[in-house]
C-alpha positions in Angstrom: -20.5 -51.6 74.1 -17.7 -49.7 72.9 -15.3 -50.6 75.7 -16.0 -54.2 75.6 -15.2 -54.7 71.8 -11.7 -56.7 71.6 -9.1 -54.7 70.0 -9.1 -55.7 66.2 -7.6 -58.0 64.9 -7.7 -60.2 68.5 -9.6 -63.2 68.8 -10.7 -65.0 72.2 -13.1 -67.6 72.3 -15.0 -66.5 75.0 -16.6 -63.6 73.3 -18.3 -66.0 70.6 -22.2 -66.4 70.5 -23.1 -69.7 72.4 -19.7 -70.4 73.8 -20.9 -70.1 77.3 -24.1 -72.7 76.6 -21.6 -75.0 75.0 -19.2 -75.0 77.8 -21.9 -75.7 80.3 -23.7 -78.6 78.2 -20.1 -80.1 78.4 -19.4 -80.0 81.9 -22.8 -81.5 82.4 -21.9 -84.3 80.2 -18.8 -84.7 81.4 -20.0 -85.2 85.4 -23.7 -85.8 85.6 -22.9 -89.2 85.1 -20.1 -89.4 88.0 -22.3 -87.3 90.2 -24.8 -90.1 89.9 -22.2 -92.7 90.2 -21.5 -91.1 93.9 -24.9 -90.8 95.2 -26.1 -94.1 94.4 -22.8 -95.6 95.8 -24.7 -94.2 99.1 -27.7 -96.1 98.3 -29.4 -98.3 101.2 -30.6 -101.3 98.5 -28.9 -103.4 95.8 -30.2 -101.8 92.9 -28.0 -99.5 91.4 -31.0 -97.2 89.2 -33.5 -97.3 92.4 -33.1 -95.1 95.5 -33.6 -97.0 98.7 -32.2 -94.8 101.4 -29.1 -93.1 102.6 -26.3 -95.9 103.5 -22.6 -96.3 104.7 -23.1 -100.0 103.4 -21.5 -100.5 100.2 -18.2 -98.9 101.4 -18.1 -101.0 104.5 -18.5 -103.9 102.0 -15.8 -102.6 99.7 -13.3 -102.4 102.6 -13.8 -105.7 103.9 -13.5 -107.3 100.5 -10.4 -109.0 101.1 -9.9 -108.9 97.1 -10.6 -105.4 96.7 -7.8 -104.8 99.1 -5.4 -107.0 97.5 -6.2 -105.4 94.1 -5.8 -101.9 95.8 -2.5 -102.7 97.3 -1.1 -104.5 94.0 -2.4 -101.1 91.9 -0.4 -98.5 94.4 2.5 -100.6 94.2 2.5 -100.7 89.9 1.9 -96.7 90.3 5.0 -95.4 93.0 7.3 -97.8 91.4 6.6 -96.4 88.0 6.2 -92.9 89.0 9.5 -92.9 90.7 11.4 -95.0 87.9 9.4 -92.5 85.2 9.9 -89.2 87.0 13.4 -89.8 87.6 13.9 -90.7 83.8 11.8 -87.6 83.2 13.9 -85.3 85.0 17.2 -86.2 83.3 15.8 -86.2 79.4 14.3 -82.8 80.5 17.7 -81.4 81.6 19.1 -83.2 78.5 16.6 -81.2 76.1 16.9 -77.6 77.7 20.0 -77.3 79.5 22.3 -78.2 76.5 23.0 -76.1 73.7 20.9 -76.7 70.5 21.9 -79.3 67.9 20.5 -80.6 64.6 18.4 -83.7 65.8 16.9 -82.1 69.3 13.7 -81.5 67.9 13.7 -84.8 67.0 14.6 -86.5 70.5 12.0 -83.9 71.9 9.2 -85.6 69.7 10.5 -89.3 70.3 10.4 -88.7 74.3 6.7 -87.6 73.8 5.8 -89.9 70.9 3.8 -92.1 73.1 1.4 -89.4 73.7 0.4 -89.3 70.5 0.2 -93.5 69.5 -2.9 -95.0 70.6 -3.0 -96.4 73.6 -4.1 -100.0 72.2 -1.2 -99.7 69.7 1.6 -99.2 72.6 0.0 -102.2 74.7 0.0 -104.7 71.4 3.8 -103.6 70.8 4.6 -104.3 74.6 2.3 -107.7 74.7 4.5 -108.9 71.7 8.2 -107.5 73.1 7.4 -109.3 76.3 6.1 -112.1 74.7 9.9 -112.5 72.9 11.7 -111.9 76.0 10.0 -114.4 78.4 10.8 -117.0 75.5 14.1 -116.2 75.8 14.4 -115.2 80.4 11.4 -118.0 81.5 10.7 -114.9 83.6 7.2 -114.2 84.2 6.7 -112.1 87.4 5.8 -108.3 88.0 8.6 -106.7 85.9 6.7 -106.9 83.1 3.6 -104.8 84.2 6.5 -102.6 86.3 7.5 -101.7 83.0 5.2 -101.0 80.7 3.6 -98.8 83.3 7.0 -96.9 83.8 7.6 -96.8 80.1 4.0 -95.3 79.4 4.2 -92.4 82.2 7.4 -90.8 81.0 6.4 -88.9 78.5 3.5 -87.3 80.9 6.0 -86.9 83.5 8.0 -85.3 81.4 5.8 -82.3 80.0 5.7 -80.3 83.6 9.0 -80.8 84.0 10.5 -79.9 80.7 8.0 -76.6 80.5 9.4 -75.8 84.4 13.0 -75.7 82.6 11.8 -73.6 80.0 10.5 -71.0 82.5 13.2 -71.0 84.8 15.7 -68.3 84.1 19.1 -69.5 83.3 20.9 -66.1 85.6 21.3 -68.5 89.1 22.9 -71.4 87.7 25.4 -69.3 85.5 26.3 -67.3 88.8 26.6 -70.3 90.7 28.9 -71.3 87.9 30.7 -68.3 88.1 31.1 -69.0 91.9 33.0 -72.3 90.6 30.0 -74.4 91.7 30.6 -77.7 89.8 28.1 -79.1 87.6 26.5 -80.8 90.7 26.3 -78.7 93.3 24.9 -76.2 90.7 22.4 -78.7 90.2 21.7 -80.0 94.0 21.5 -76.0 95.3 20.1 -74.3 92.5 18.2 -76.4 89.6 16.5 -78.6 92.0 14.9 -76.7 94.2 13.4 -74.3 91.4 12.6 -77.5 89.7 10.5 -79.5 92.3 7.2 -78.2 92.3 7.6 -79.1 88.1 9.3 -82.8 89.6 5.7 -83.1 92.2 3.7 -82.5 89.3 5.2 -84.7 87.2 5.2 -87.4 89.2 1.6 -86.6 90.2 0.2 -86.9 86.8 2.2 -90.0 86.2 0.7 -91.7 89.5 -3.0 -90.4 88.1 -1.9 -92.0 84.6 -0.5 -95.2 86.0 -3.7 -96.1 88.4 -6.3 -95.3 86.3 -4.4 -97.3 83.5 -6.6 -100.4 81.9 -5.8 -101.0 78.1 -1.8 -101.3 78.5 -2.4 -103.4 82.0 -4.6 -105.4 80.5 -2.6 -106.3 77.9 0.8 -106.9 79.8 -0.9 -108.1 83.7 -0.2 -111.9 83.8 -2.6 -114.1 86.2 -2.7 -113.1 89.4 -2.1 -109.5 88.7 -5.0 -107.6 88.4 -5.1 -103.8 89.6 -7.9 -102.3 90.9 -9.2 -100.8 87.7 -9.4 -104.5 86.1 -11.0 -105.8 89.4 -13.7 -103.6 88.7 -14.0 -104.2 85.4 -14.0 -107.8 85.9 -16.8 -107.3 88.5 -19.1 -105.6 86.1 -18.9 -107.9 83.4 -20.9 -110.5 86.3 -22.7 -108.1 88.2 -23.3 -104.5 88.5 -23.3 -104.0 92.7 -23.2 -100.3 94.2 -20.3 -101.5 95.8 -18.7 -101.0 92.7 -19.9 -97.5 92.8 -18.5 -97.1 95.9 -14.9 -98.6 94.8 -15.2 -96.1 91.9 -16.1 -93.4 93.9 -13.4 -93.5 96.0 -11.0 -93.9 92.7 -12.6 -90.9 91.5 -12.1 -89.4 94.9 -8.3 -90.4 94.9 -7.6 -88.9 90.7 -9.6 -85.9 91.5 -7.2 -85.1 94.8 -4.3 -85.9 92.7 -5.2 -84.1 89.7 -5.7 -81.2 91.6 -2.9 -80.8 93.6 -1.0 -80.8 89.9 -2.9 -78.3 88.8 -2.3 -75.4 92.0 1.9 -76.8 91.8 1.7 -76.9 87.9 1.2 -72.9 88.1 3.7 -72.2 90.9 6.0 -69.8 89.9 9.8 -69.1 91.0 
């Protein structure tokens, strides 16, 4: 027992009474309920609670629904254009927070870039339904740009967290010697600071895509007629009629996030 005390003084939350119980009882929580989502999204009959037999039905349903498709399509296009726009925007206030020397006010821009973490959600898409609303007064425009934009706006700041902590790791000996090799500014950047810098760029731009499909409150907000995502498809659906080819169109969603969230994770702990 004596070697397995923790030093004094130390603390770790692993070694507390019940920690292990509580952990599990959350987990179970947390996916028992999508567990059951995917095997009845397998199920043979149209009940959703009853088991009927193993079936390939609901998702051969789900991909001959011609709107499901179209919603599909529409919510991968919202996503890449904002995690591009977002990740790109990402990459340069990240530079512009570490690789600069400090100044009264940083802390500041650091905490306004990542602001909209910490604003609800329903807050962010009231401000944006109102901003829009001003501007189409003014443009008559009413098209996509609108939902391009509130999703790109929204995914910066969780674009930027992987990126700006990759900075912060990265050692700053390479890009002095490459400046010390009368590199410009550039080519320091193209040869040196990217390539240590991408797997922090794909995980950025991963979580962003995650955060911009699986959006609802903001796209519900700012989505005009005609522009429904996937996720609002669905929701629409099950405010009629609760199908398991719904649970097959969330399956795969959850199938899609969980890839994506992974992949994050393994190129979130790269190391130079």
């Amino acid at each position: 027992m004596a070697d397995r005390a923790m030093p004094r003084g130390r603390f770790s939350v692993r070694e507390q009474r019940g920690f292990t119980t509580v952990a599990i009882l959350c987990f179970v929580m947390l996916y028992a309920p999508m567990l059951t989502l995917v095997i009845y999204s397998f199920n043979d009959g149209d009940s959703i609670a009853v088991w009927e037999g193993f079936s390939w039905r609901w998702y051969e349903i789900a991909f001959n629904n011609r709107e499901i498709r179209q919603a599909t399509v529409r919510s991968l296009q919202v996503a890449s254009f904002a995690t591009v726009v977002s990740t790109i925007t990402a990459t340069m206030a990240a530079l512009a927070t570490t690789r600069t020397p400090s100044y009264r006010g940083l802390t500041f821009v650091y905490a306004l870039v990542n602001q909209p973490l910490m604003v609800p959600e329903i807050v962010t898409a009231v401000a944006l339904l109102v901003f829009f609303a001003i501007v189409k007064v003014f443009t008559g425009y009413t098209g996509m740009g609108y939902l391009l934009a509130a999703h790109t706006a929204f995914c910066i700041p969780f674009a930027y967290m992987p990126i700006r902590a990759r900075l912060e790791d990265m050692s700053l000996t390479l890009e002095q010697a490459a400046a010390d090799l009368y590199a410009t500014p550039w080519r320091t950047f193209r040869h040196v600071t990217l390539p240590l810098l991408l797997p922090g760029i794909l995980a950025g731009g991963m979580l962003a895509f995650v955060i911009s499909l699986d959006d609802v409150v903001i796209t519900l907000f700012v989505a005009g007629p005609g522009q429904d995502t996937l996720p609002l498809y669905v929701i629409g659906q099950l405010r009629r009629i609760v199908t398991p080819e719904m649970n097959a169109v969330s399956s795969l969603f959850l199938l899609v996030s969980a890839l994506l969230v992974t992949l994050f994770f393994f190129l979130s702990r790269r190391r130079k």
